[in-house]
N, C-alpha and C positions, 0 to 999 in steps of 0.2 A: 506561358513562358517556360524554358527548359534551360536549365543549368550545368553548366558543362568545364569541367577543372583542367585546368592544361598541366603537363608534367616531362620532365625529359631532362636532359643536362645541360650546364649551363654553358651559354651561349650559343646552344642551337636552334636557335631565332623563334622560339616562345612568344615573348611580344612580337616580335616585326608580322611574325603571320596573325596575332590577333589585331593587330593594327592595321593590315594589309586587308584581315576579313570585315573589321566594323568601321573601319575608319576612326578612329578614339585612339586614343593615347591613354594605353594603360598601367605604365608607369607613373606615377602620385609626383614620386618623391625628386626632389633636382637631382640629387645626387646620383638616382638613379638611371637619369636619363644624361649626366654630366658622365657617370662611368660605362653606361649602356649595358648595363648587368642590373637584373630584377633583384631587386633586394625585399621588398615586403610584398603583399597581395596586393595586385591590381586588379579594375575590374571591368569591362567594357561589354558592347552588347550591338546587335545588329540584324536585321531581320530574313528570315530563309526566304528560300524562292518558294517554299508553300506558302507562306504568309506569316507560318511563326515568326516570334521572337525568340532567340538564343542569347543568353548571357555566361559569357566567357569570367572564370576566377584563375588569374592569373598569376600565376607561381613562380616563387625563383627554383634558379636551377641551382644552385653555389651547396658544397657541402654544410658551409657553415649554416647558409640557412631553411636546412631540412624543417623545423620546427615551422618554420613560417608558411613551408611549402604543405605541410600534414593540416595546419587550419585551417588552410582551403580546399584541399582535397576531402577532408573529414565528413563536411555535411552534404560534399556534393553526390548525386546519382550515378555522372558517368565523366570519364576523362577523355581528354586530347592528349592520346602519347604523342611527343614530339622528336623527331631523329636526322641529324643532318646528317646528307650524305657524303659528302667530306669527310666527317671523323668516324660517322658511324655508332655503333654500340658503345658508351661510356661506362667511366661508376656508377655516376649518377644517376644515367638511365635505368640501371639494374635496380638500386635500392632505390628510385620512385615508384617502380613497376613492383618490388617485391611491398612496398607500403599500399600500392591500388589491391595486389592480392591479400597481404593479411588485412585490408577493410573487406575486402569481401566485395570489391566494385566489380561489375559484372556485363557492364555496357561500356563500352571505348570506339577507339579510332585513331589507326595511327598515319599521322602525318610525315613524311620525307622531306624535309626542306633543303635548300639550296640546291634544287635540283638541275639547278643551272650551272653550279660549280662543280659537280661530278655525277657521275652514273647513281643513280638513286637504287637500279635494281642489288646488289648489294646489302650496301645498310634495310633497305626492306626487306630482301630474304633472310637475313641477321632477326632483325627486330620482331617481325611474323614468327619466327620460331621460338624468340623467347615467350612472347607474350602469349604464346599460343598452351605455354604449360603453366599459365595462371589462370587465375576465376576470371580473367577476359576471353580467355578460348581464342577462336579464331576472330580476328577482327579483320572488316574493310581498310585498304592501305590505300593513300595517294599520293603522287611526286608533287609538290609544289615547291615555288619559289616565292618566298616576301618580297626579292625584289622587283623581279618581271611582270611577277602578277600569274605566271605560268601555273596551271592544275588550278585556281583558284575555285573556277566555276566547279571543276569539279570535288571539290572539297566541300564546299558548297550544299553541292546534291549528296554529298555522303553523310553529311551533320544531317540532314533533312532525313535520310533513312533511318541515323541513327537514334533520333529525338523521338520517330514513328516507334521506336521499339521500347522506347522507356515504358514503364508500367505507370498507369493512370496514378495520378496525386489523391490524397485522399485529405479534402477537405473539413471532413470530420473529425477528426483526429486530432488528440491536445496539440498544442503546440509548447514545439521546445524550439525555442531560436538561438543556436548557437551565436555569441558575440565575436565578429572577426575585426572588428573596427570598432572604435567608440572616439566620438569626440564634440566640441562644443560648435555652435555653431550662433554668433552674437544675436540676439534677440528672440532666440527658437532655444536655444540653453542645450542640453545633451542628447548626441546622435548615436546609436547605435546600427551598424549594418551585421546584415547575418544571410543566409540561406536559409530560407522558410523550407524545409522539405514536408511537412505536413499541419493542416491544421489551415485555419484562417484568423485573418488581422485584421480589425476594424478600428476606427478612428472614437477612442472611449473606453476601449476594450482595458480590464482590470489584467494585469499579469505579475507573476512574483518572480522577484532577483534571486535567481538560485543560491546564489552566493551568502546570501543573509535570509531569505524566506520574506523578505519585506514585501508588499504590493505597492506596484510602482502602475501608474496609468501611461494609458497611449496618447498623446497630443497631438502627432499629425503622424500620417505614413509617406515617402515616398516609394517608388520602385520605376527604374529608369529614367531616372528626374523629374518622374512628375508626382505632383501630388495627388495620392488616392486616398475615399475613404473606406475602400476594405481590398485587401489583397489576398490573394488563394494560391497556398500553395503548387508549383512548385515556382518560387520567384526569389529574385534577390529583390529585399527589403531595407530600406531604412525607418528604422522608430525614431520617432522624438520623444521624449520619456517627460512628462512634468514633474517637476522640482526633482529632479535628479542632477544631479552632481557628476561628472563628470572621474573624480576618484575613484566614486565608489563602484568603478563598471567597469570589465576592461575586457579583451580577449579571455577566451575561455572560460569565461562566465555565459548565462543563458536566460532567456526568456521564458517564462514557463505558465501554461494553465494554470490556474491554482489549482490547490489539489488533486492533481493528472499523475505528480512526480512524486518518487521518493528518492531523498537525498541520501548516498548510502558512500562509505569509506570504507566497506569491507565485502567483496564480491568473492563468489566461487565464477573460474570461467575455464572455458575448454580451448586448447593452445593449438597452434596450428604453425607449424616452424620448429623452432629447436627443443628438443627434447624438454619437458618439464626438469627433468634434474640436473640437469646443461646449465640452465639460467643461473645467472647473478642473482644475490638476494637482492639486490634493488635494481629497479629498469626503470624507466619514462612511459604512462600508460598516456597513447593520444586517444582521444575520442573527442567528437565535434571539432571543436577549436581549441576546445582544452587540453594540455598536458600539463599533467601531474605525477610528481614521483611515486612509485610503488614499492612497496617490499612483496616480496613473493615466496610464497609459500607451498612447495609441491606437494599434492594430494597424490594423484595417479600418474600415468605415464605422459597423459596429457591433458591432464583437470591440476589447474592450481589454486588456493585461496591468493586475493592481492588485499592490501592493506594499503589505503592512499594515504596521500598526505592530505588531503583535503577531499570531504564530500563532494561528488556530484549526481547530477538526476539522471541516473539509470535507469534501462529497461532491461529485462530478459525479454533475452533477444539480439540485443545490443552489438555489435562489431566496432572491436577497437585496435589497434596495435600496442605491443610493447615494443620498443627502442633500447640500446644501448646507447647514449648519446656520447659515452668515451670512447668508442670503437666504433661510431658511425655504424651501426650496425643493426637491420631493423631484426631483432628476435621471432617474431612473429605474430600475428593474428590471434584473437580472443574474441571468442564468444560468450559473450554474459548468459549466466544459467544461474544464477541466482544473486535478487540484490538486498536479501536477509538471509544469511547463511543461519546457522546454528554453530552456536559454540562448540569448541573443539577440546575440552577440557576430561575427560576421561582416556586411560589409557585405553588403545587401539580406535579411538572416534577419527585419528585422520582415517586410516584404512577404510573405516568405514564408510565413512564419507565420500571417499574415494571409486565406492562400488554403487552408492548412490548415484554419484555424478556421471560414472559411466553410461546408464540408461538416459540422460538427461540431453538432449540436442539444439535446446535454445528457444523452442518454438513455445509461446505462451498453452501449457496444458491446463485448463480447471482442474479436473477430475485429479492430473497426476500431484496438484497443488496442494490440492486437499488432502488426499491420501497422505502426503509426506506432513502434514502442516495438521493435519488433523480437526481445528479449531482457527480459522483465521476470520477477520473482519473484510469484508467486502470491498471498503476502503483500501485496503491495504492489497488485496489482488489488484486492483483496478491499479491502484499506485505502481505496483510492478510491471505492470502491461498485461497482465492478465486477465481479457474478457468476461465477468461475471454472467452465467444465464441461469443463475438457479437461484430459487427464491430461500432467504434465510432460517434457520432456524428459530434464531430469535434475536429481536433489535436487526444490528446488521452484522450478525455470526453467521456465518458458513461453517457446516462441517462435513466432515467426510460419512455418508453415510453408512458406512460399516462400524465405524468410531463411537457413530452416536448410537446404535443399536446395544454398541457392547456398553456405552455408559448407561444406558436407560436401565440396563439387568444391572450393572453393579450400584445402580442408586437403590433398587430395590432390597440390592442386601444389606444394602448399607443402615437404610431404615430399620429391615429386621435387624440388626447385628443391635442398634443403639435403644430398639427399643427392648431386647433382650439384655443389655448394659444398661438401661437405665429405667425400668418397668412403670415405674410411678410419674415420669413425665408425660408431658403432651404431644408427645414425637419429635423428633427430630429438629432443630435451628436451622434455614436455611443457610446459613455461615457456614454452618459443621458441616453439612453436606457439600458444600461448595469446595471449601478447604479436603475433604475427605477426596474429594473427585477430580480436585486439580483443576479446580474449574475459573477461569479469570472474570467470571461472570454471574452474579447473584441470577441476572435473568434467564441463565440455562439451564439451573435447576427448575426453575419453575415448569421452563418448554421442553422439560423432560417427564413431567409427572404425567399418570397414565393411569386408570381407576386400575386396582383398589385404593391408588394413592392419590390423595388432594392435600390441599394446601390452605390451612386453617392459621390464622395469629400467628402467620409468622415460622409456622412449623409443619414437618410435614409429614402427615401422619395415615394411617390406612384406613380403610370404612370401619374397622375391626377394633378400633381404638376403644372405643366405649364397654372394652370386654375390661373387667380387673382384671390384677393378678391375682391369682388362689389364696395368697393371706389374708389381703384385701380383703375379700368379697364373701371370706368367711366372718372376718371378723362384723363387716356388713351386717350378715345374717343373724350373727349374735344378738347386736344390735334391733335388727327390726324382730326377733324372739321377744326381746328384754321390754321393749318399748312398744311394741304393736298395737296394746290397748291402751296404752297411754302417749300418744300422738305429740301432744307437746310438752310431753318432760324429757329432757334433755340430758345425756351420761353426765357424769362430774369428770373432772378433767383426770384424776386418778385411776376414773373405771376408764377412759378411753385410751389410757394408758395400758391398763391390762387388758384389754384387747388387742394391742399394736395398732392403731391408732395416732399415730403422730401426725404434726404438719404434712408431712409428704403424702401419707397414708390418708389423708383427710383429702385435700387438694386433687388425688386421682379420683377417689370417691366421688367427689362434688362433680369435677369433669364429666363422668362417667353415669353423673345424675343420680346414682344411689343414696346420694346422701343432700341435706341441705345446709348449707353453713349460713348461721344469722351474726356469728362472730370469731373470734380465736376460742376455740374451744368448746364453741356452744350449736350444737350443729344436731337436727332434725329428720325426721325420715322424710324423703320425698312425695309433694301431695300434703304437707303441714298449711299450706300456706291458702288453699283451697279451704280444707277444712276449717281453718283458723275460721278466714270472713263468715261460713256459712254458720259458725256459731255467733260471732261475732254481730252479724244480721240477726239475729233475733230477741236481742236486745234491747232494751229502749232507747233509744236515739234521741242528742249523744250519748258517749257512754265516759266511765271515766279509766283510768289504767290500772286501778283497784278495781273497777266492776270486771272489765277484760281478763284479766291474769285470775279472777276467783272462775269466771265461765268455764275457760280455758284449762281451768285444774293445774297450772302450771305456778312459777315464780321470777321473781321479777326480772333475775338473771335472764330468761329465756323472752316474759313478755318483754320488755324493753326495746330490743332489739328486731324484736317480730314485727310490734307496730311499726317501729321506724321503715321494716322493708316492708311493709305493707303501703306506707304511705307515699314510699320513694317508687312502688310500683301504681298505685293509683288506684287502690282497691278499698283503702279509707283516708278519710279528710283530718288532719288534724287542725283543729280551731283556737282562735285567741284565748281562751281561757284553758286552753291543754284539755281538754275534751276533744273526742274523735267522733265520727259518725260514716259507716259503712256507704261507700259510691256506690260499688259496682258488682252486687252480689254472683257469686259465681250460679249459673243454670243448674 
């Protein structure tokens, strides 16, 4: 199926020639067809002489209701300009043709109706030259008449070339279903119609109400009144939505893949029409079906931030218009370039912004994504329309690789800077590094580390760690002097005070294996604990903690504490009666 939006001014026979081409009556509403003037979207459909299907979205012509005519226009591919030749060129005709060019519509076909009530060449040669200096170029023209039936056939054949030239639909592709209808229908509960332009629909399928982010299910599909269960785009669709409510849905709301869209109310986009500093601070942004007010905010000569009044699911890439809806007047074209801007809170950051935006053309770039974004989650490109093909750093981070070169070297100074600030810890907290690096992720310090550096308890320290500092390790030395022949007598807490010695000074020691702690303050040369059992084994078995501490040449301060980590490491048994006996003599 191909989808096809008529547009022109009003009363120059819009319906009569889609009713003339499908046979359908694509006025809805009584009043519409009591006044004979299109007031809302209608919709009809009827088949080519290749065998397609064509579905016609039927637009009024009336100024008042432009807005109604932009939600059909919005999700469609290509238009039917319409032009009688009786009156020829209008208002209306102009600002619907300038709304097909600021969307960026770029397949059409215009029509000459009442060709039976005047010279058609005219209003065609008019019409050909305006539409010829929009994004439709040169289009095929035909004379026809709705009520003769005169050019039919060949109008006919010119939709059939013109449907040949639309670009392949792409069924893969999330789906965002613009809402241009919503309503109840008794025993089937809430109907939605839209323009599928990409993606596919099946009958089960999980989708979220953009409007609220809720998941709403698919309970039957039609498309040209029949019931199907899966539809591909490009088609008009009807959903029926289970337990949906009918309030809660309406025009310019949308259907959406889960997690495909990001909902955003603050875009950078590039203008195409009236000067960026021209504009109103508030216009009307159309896109899909929806129009919402915007404030506007000029960056460049033709880059502006918009602020909506309300979120919706944007792409970069996107084509929307801006409106003035007090002076009927469409502003211009907008291309979404970005749908997470950066704050604009230092002085000169617009300007800047502004030189950014200028290199920027809409088209989803990775590379240029990252470069500017530095650090983003995969998720969240993908959310913008941004094709992911590079595998992450870590979890689902991307980053820019020049970004992450240059963090990997300032993690490394960073380690030296803290262990040079802080000498007697265990290196580094992975928090402090994180925070240090601006990093929004514990797990990127880690898939940053890179020998000499690894990542021990939590902290992250270099192979080199197990060096003291020079007070340290003299005091150490002192130590294994004073103590050497005497293995298990232990300093008093006052000589390891005049060494320098203290908790911290104790704790790198231990780290660093130079020393052995059996308590607060009662602490051992390394290799005690060896020695210990091999005297302790020769013994008579068991033994008692008066036989132990006299072997040992030591006191009870130090044995006490000894057996206990002896026994907590399994090298002796302590027994019911508080006697011990040696397991597992060391070789």
């Amino acid at each position: 199926m191909w989808v096809v939006a008529t547009a022109g001014h009003v009363d120059h026979g819009k319906s009569t020639l889609v009713r003339a081409l499908t046979g359908m009556e694509p006025d809805r509403w009584a009043e519409e067809r009591r006044r004979g003037m299109t007031i809302d979207l209608g919709f009809a459909w009827t088949t080519l002489p290749s065998g397609g299907t064509i579905a016609f979205v039927d637009v009024p012509g009336h100024e008042r209701f432009v807005p109604n005519m932009l939600a059909g226009v919005g999700p469609a591919p290509a238009a039917l300009l319409v032009v009688a030749a009786d009156e020829g060129w209008m208002p209306q005709s102009a600002e619907h043709l300038a709304a097909l060019h600021a969307l960026g519509v770029s397949y059409g076909l215009l029509a000459v109706t009442r060709a039976d009530l005047a010279d058609p060449g005219p209003a065609l040669a008019q019409a050909r030259a305006e539409i010829a200096a929009t994004s439709l170029g040169e289009v095929e023209a035909v004379a026809v008449s709705g009520a003769t039936g005169a050019g039919l056939p060949d109008l006919r054949a010119a939709l059939d070339r013109l449907v040949a030239r639309l670009p392949a639909p792409a069924p893969a592709a999330p789906v965002r279903l613009w809402v241009d209808r919503s309503f109840t229908i008794k025993g089937s509960g809430t109907v939605v119609t839209g323009t599928l332009g990409g993606g596919r629909l099946r009958v089960g399928d999980q989708l979220e109400l953009a409007a609220t982010g809720e998941p709403v299910r698919v309970r039957g599909l039609h498309s040209l009144n029949a019931a199907q269960q899966r539809v591909d785009a490009v088609a008009r669709v009807a959903v029926n939505l289970r337990g949906m409510s009918r309030d809660r849905i309406a025009r310019g709301d949308a259907l959406l893949s889960p997690g495909r869209f990001r909902l955003t109310d603050l875009l950078d986009v590039r203008l195409a029409g009236d000067p960026a500093g021209d504009l109103p601070a508030t216009l009307t942004l159309h896109v899909g079906s929806a129009a919402v007010p915007a404030r506007v905010r000029p960056l460049g000569p033709d880059t502006a931030r918009l602020r909506l009044a309300r979120p919706l699911p944007l792409l970069i890439g996107d084509r929307a218009l801006l409106r003035d809806p007090g002076r009927h007047h469409v502003a211009g074209g907008v291309t979404v370039l970005d749908v997470a801007p950066p704050p604009l809170r230092r002085r000169g950051a617009a300007t800047a912004r502004a030189a950014v935006l200028a290199g920027l053309d809409g088209r989803p770039d990775l590379a240029g994504e990252l470069c500017r974004r530095a650090l983003v989650r995969a998720g969240e490109l993908t959310r913008m329309g941004v094709p992911v093909t590079v595998a992450p750093v870590a979890g689902d981070w991307l980053a820019d690789p020049e970004h992450w070169r240059r963090l990997g070297g300032r993690l490394t100074e960073e380690v030296t800077r803290y262990a040079r600030e802080h000498p007697l810890e265990p290196g580094v907290p992975v928090d402090v590094l994180r925070q240090r690096l601006a990093l929004p992720d514990r797990a990127l310090v880690e898939a940053l580390l890179r020998p000499p550096l690894r990542l021990r308890a939590g902290r992250v320290t270099a192979t080199s760690v197990d060096a003291l500092p020079e007070p340290v390790a003299r005091a150490v030395d002192r130590v294994r002097a004073e103590y050497g022949d005497r293995p298990f007598q232990a300093p008093e807490t006052h000589r390891l005070a005049d060494l320098g010695l203290g908790p911290r000074e104790i704790g790198a020691a231990v780290r660093a294996g130079a020393l052995l702690k059996l308590a607060d303050n009662v602490v051992l040369l390394p290799g005690a604990l060896d020695d210990a059992v091999r005297v302790l084994a020769r013994l008579p078995q068991p033994f008692t903690l008066s036989a132990a501490r006299q072997a040992l040449d030591t006191t009870r301060r130090v044995a006490v504490p000894l057996l206990e980590l002896l026994d907590r490491r399994g090298a002796t048994r302590r027994l019911p009666d508080d006697a011990r006996e040696v397991v597992a003599p060391p070789s």
